[in-house]
Phi, psi and omega in degrees: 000134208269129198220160182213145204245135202254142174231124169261201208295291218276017147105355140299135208251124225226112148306075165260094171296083180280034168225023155279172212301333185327310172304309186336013207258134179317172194263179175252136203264192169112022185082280203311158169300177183234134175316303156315346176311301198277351157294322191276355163309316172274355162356129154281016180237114190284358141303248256263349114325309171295300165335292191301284195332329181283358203260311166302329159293328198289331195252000220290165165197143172275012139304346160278356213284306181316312196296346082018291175310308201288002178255331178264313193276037165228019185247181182247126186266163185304134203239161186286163210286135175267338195261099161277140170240160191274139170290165155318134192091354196253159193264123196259007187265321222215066217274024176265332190275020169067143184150184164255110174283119167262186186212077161266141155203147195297169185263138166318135165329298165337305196307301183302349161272336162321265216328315211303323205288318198260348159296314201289314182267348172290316192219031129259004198239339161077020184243151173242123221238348168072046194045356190286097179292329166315313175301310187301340182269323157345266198301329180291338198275303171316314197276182176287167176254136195216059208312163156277118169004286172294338176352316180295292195303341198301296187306322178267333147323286205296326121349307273241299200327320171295300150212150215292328194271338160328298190323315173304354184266345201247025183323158158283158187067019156317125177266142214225148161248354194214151179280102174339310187296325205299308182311098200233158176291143160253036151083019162212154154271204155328117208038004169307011095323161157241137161279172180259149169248110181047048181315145164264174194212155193229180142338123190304323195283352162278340176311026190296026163280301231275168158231167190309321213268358183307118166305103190250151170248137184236116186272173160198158195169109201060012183083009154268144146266145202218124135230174198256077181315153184280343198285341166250351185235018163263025125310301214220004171040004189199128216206072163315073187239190166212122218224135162069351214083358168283117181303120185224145203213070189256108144277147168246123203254085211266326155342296191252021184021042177239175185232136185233109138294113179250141154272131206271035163254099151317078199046047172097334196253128168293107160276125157259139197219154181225159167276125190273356173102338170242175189244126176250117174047035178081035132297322297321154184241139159269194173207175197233160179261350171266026204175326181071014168286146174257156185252182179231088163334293189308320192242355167075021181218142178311126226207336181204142193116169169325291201285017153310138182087339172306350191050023169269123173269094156322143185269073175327106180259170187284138166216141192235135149289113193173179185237204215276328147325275167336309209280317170291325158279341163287344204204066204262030153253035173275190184220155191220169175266155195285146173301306206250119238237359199108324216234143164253091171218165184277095189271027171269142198283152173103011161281335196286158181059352214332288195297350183284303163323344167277350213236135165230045166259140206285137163259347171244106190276146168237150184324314175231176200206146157203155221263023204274346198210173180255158198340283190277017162286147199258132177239125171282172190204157162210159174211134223253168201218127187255192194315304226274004172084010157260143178314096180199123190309133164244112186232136196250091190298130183322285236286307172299333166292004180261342159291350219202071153315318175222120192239133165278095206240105154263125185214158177046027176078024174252188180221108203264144161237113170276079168351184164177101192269203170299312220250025149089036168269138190242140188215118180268142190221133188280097146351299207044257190233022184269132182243094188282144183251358197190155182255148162252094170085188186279314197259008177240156197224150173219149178273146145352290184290358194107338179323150152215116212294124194268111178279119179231143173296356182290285184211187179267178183194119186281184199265326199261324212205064174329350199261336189270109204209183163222088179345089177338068173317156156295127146220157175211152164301143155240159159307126152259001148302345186290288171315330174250009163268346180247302252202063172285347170290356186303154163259141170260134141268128202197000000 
């Protein structure tokens, strides 16, 4: 069997037999090419590369074009040459002793399939795109999305290679809510992050890994509190617990720096969800194990798979960002996670991401981008339900709520009152029709009238009459490219 070979991203060398039964599937019928086509694209035998490709001209749309894309981005492009050797004349002992130094190393298999490729969308697409392939997911990112039929199975084949269970996210004919090019590998496999499952946790006063100034995500649930330090869990981006007796699914997204509790039960039903390993616009997507559907962090709803369309919705719980001091006095019966998690890793803080978090350039590109704030500045965000039952995203620049301790916000026909302690934890609370003017301290709010309001992870709670309270909104920190590559229509505050 004639096999044609592939380089992937992280320097895996990638085997595609493309006349095995994985191909083996009927064509689509309808004017597109058959799919196996864009497999016979890479042939290491260039007649049986070129064939397809004339085959795939005849029929082109530049809706094929991400499939293409998702094939050089796995190949290795060309790169300057690394190996020096003595030129003619040269003392191969002595590369001083004259003569001329070249700089040869043979070329990857790939490479030459790269070049067929990116000559090949370059002139069905009439764009020069100059080896830059980013440019090239750019302009593709640009047009209507006008998919190939097969794409989903495409994508999972092709996948598949990295590891065999992507395919399981990619049945044919998969229904997709989100655009198939957006949907990119981060360069592990399945659960290659491993979440943690029912993690231990010890006691505040047993923690002594922490320090006052340590970064913690602070849960409440059921009259418990918890917190997750960030130095464990961007380790480990997902966290699979039980807090109050609440079923919980707290993802992390460090691409896009927010943290999500979700409750992971639905009408009775316990969902299990793991990470997959690909990404939608630098997000991550999980996926649940009974079904192999992918979720959408950021919104808590199925985007590809079986439950599209289910009208199944995750229950978004409140997370406060803050540290590990603030969190403990504020809480001083919390329970925090344990170092020993199972997993061997340096969990001391600021390493995990270090050089990504320093930086405020992107590992991943999204279609859009905007410059009111720069990429990794951090923002709080929600996305709020108005009367008519649409969705619609909000963002608070930290820097500005740390001047603006206490900020008063109308969005979606509510009235947000946003907490704002010293040490910068933002906590949103539904107003309603009370009107606070001033903080006493980090945990008290006082109304108008003089009342005064108990800051809880719960609710805001007045102090006279307990019964009288104001509601905890869900909000969490983000990046803000993270947020406005999935919600570009959001409103900023800033």
């Amino acid at each position: 069997m004639k096999r044609s070979i592939v380089a992937a991203a992280a320097g895996v060398v990638l085997f595609v037999a493309a006349g095995s039964p994985a191909w083996a599937q009927p064509a689509i019928a309808g004017g597109h090419p058959d799919i196996r086509l864009f497999f016979q694209a890479i042939h290491d035998d260039g007649d049986v590369a070129d064939a397809a490709l004339e085959q795939i001209a005849a029929r082109w749309r530049h809706g094929y074009a991400g499939i293409i894309w998702d094939l050089v981005r796995f190949m290795r492009p060309p790169q300057r040459p690394a190996v020096r050797a003595p030129g003619l004349g040269a003392d191969p002992t002595n590369p001083d002793a004259g003569g001329r130094l070249e700089w040869i190393r043979p070329e990857h298999p790939s490479t030459r399939v790269w070049r067929r490729l990116m000559r090949f969308l370059e002139r069905q697409t009439g764009q020069r795109f100059r080896g830059d392939i980013r440019r090239a997911h750019q302009w593709i990112w640009d047009q209507p999305y006008d998919p190939h039929p097969d794409y989903g199975f495409f994508k999972g084949q092709w996948y598949a290679q990295i590891d065999p269970r992507f395919a399981d996210f990619f049945p044919r004919r998969v229904f997709s809510t989100i655009r198939l090019d957006e949907i990119d590998w981060g360069g592990v496999d399945v659960n290659g992050i491993p979440p943690l499952e029912y993690p231990a946790h010890l006691a505040a006063g047993e923690a002594d890994y922490l320090d006052d100034d340590h970064v913690v995500f602070g849960v409440a649930a059921g009259g418990e509190t918890r917190a997750y330090p960030k130095r464990i869990l961007a380790w480990h981006e997902m966290a699979l617990d039980r807090l109050g007796g609440v079923e919980l699914t707290i993802v992390y997204c460090t691409l896009c720096g927010t943290v999500i509790p979700y409750e992971s039960v639905i009408e009775g039903e316990h969902i299990r969800f793991g990470t997959s390993g690909l990404l939608y616009r630098s997000n991550k997507l999980m996926f649940d194990h009974g079904t192999r559907s992918l979720w959408n962090t950021f919104e808590g709803v199925p985007v590809l798979g079986t439950l599209v369309g289910s009208g199944r919705r995750l229950t978004h719980r409140s997370v406060v960002t803050t540290t590990w001091g603030e969190w403990r006095r504020m809480h001083p019966d919390t329970t925090v996670l344990s170092l020993d998690t199972g997993h061997q890793r340096d969990y001391r803080e600021g390493v995990a991401y270090r050089a990504y978090f320093r930086t405020d350039d992107l590992m991943f590109d999204v279609p859009e981008r905007d410059d009111r704030l720069d990429n990794k500045d951090e923002v709080l965000v929600m996305l709020l339900e108005d009367v008519r039952g649409a969705r619609r995203p909000l963002a608070v620049s930290a820097d500005f709520l740390e001047d603006h301790r206490l900020h008063l916000e109308e969005h979606a026909g509510r009235r947000l009152l946003i907490v704002t302690s010293r040490e910068g934890a933002n906590r949103v609370y539904d107003a309603g029709s009370t009107t606070f003017e001033r903080l006493a301290g980090d945990l008290v709010v006082v109304d108008a009238e003089g009342g005064r309001w108990q800051v809880t992870e719960d609710a805001l709670i007045d102090t006279s009459d307990p019964a009288r309270q104001a509601p905890r909104v869900a909000a969490q920190r983000a990046f803000w490219f993270g947020w406005y590559s999935q919600f570009p229509e959001t409103r900023l505050v800033r």
